[in-house]
Rosetta silent file (secondary structure, phi, psi, omega in degrees, C-alpha in Angstrom):
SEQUENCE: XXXXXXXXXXXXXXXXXXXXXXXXXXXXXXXXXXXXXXXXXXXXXXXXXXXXXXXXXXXXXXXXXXXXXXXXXXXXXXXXXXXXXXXXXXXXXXXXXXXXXXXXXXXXXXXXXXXXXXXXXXXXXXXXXXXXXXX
SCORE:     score description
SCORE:     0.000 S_00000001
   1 L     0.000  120.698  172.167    0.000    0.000    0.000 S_00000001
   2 L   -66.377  104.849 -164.655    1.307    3.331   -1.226 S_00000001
   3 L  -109.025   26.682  129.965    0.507    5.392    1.984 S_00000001
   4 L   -42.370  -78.778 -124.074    1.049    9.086    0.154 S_00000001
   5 H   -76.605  -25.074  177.395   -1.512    8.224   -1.909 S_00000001
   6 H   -52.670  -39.592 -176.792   -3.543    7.380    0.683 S_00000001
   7 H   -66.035  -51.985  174.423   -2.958   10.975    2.252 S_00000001
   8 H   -54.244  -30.256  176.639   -3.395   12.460   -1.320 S_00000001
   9 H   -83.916  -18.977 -160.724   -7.130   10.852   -1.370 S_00000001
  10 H   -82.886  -19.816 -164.506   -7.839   11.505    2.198 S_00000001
  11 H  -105.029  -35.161  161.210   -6.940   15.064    1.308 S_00000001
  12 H   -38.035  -68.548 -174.865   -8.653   15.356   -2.124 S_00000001
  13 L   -38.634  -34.577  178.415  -11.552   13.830    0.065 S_00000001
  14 L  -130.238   32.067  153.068  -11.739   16.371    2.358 S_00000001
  15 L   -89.726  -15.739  177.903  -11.605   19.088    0.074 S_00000001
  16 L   -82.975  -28.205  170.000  -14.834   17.746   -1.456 S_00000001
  17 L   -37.706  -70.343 -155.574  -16.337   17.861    1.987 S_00000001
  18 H   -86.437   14.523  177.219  -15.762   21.418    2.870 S_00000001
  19 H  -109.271   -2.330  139.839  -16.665   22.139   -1.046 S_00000001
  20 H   -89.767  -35.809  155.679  -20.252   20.465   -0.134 S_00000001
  21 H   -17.100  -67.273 -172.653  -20.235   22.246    3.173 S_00000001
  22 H   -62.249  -34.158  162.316  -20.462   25.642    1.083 S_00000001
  23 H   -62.235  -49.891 -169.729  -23.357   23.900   -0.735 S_00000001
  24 H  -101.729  -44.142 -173.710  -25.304   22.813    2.558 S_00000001
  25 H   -93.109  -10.964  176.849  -23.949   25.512    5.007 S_00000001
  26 L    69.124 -148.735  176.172  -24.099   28.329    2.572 S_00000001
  27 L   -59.479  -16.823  156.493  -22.949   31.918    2.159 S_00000001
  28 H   -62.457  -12.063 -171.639  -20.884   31.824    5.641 S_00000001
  29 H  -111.655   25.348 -169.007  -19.139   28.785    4.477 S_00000001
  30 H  -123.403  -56.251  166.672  -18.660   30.494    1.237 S_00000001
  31 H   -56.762  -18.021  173.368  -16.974   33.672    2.629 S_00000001
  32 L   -74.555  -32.334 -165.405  -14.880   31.751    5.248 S_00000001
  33 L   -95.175  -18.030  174.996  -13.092   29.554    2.587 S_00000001
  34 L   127.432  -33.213  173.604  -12.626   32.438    0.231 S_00000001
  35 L    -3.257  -56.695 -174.178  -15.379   32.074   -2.452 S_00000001
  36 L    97.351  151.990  178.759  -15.586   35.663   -2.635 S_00000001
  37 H   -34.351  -33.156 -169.595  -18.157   38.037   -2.058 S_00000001
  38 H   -68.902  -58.972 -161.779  -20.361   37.301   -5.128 S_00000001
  39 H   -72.579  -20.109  140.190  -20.444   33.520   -4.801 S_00000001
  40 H   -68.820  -14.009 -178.898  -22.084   34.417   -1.184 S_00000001
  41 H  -101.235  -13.501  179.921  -24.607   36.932   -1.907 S_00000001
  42 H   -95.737  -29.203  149.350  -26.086   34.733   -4.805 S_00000001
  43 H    -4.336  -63.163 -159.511  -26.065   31.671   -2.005 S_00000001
  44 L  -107.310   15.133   88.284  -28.241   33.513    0.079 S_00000001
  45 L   -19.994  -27.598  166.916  -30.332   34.706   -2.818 S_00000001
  46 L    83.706   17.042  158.865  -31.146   31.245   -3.317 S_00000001
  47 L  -105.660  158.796 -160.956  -29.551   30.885   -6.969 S_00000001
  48 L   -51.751  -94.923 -120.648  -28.787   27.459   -8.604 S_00000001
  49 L   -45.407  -73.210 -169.302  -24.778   28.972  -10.082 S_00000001
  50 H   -22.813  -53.512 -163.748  -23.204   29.090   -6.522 S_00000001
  51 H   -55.015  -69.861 -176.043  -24.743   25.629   -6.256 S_00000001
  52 H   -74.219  -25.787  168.420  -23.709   23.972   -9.498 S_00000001
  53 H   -67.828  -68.815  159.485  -20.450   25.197   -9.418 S_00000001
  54 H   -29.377  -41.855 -155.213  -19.287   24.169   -5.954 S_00000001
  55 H   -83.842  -40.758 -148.004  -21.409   20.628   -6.935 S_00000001
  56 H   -78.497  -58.772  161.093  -19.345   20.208  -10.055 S_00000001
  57 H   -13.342  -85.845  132.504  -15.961   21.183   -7.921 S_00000001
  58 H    13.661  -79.033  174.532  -17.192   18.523   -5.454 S_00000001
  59 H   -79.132  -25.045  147.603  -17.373   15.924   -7.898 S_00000001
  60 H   -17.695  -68.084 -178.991  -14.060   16.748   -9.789 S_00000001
  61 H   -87.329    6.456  159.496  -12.383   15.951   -6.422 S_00000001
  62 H   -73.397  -69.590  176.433  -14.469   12.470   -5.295 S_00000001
  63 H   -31.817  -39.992 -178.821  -12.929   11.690   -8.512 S_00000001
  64 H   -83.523  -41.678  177.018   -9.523   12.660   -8.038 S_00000001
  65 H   -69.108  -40.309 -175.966   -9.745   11.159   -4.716 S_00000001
  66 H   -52.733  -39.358  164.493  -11.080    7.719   -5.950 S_00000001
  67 H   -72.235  -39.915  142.333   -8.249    7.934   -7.935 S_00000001
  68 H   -48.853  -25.009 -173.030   -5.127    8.381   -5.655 S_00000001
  69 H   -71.182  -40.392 -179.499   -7.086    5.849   -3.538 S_00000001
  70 H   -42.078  -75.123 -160.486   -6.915    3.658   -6.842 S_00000001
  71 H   -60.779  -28.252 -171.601   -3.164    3.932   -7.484 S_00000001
  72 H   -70.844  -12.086  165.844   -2.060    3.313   -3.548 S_00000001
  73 L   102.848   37.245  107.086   -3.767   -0.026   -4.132 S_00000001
  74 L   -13.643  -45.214 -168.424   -6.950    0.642   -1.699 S_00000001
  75 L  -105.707 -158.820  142.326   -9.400    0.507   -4.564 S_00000001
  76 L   -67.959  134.992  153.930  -10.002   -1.647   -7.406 S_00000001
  77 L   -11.724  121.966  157.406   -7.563   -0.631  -10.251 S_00000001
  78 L   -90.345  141.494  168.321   -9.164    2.617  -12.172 S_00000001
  79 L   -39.654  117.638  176.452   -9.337    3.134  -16.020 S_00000001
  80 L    38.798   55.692  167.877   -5.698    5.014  -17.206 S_00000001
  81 H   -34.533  -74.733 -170.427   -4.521    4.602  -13.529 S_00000001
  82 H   -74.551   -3.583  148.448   -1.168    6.374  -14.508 S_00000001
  83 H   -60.463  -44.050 -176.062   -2.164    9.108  -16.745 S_00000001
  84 H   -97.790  -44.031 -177.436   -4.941   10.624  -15.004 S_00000001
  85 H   -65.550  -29.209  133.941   -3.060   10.455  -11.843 S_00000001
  86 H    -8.315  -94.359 -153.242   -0.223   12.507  -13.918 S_00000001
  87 H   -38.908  -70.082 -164.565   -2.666   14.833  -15.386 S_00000001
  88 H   -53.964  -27.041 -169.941   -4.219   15.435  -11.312 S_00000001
  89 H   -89.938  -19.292  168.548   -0.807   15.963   -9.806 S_00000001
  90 H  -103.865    9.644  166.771   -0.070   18.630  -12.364 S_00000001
  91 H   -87.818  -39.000 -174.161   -3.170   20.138  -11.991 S_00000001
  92 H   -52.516  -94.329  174.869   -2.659   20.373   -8.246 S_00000001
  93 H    -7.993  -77.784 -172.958    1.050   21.820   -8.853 S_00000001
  94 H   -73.725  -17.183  168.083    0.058   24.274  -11.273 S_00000001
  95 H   -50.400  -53.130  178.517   -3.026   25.372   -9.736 S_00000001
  96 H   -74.574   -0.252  168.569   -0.812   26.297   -6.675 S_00000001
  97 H   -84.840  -44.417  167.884    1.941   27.967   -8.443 S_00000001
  98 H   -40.068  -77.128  177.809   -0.465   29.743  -10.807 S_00000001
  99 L   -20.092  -45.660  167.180   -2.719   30.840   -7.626 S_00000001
 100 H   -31.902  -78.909 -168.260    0.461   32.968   -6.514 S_00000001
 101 H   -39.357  -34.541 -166.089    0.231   35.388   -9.365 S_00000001
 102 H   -78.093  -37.854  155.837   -3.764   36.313   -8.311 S_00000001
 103 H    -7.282  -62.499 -174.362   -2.352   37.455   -4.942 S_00000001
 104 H   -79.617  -19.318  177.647   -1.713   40.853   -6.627 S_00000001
 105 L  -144.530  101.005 -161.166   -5.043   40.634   -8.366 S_00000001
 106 L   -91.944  -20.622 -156.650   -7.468   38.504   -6.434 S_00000001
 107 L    21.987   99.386  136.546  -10.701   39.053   -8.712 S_00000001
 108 L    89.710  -15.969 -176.486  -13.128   39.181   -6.467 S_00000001
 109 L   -97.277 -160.207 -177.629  -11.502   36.713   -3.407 S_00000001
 110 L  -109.329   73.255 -158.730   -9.044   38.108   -0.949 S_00000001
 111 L    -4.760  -22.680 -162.525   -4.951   37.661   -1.317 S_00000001
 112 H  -105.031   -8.639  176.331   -5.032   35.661    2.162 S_00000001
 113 H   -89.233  -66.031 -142.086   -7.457   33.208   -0.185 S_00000001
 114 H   -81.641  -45.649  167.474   -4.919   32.912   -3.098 S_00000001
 115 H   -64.661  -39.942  147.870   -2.228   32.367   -0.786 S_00000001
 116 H   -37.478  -95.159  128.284   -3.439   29.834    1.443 S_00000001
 117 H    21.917  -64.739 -169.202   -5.837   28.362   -1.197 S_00000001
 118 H   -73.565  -56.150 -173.460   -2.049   27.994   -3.347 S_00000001
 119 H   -48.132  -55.225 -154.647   -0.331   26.557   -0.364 S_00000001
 120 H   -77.261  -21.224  163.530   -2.603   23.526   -0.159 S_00000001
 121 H   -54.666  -40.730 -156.178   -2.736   23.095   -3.696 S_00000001
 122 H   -79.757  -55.241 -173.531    1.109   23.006   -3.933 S_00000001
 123 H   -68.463   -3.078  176.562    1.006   20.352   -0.917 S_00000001
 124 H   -99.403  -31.339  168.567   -1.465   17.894   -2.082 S_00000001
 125 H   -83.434    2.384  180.000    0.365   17.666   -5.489 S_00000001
 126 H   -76.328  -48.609 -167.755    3.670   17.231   -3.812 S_00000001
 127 H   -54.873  -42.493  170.422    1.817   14.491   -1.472 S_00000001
 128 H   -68.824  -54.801  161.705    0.835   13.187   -5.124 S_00000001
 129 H   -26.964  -60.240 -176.455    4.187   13.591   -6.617 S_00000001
 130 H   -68.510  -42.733  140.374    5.891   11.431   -4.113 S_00000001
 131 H    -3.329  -85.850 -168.515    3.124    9.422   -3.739 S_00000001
 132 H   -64.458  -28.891  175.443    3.728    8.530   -7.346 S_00000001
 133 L   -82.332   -3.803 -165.067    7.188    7.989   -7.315 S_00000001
 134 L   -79.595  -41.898  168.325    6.589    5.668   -5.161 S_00000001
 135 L   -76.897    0.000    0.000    4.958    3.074   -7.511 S_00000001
């Protein structure tokens, strides 16, 4: 048992959580994590886009987790094991290095979002990276 990858699903896993939180707990869970202002005031307006985004988010990262769960040997064997587990660890990576640059320009979230928000990105694809070298 690879147990990065276990840590890489368990982390995926509980990113989908507090990205269904913000779906079920609403605009306060949408401004604590960073959403930005917007994606809270149409929350508590009651429109579907908050909703569908966050849901879609949500399922991205069940996925992503199912998959690190996959490669550490946990699951049953997934469909282009090593490729899509690639493809997630360099989304992870570059989301948090990209996420840097928005610091200086948050559109619409708060630099303490981008930064953070960047860290954990950077650390879940490292957690994959190694994970993966591992195999």
């Amino acid at each position: 048992m690879n147990y990065y990858l276990v840590v890489a699903g368990c982390l995926s896993s509980i990113a989908a959580l507090i990205h269904a939180g913000c779906i079920v707990f609403g605009a306060p869970w949408y401004r604590f994590f960073g959403a930005g202002e917007q994606m809270a005031r149409m929350a508590e307006q009651g429109m579907i886009k908050p909703t569908m985004i966050t849901l879609f988010i949500v399922i991205v990262l069940s996925i992503w987790s199912l998959y690190a769960f996959s490669a550490a040997g946990v699951l049953l064997r997934l469909p282009y094991l090593r490729p899509v587990l690639i493809l997630i660890t360099a989304i992870y990576v570059m989301r948090g290095i990209v996420g840097f640059y928005f610091v200086t320009n948050p559109l619409g979230r708060s630099p303490e979002f981008w930064v953070w928000s960047s860290m954990v990105c950077l650390a879940i694809g490292l957690v994959h990276l190694i994970g993966m070298n591992q195999n």
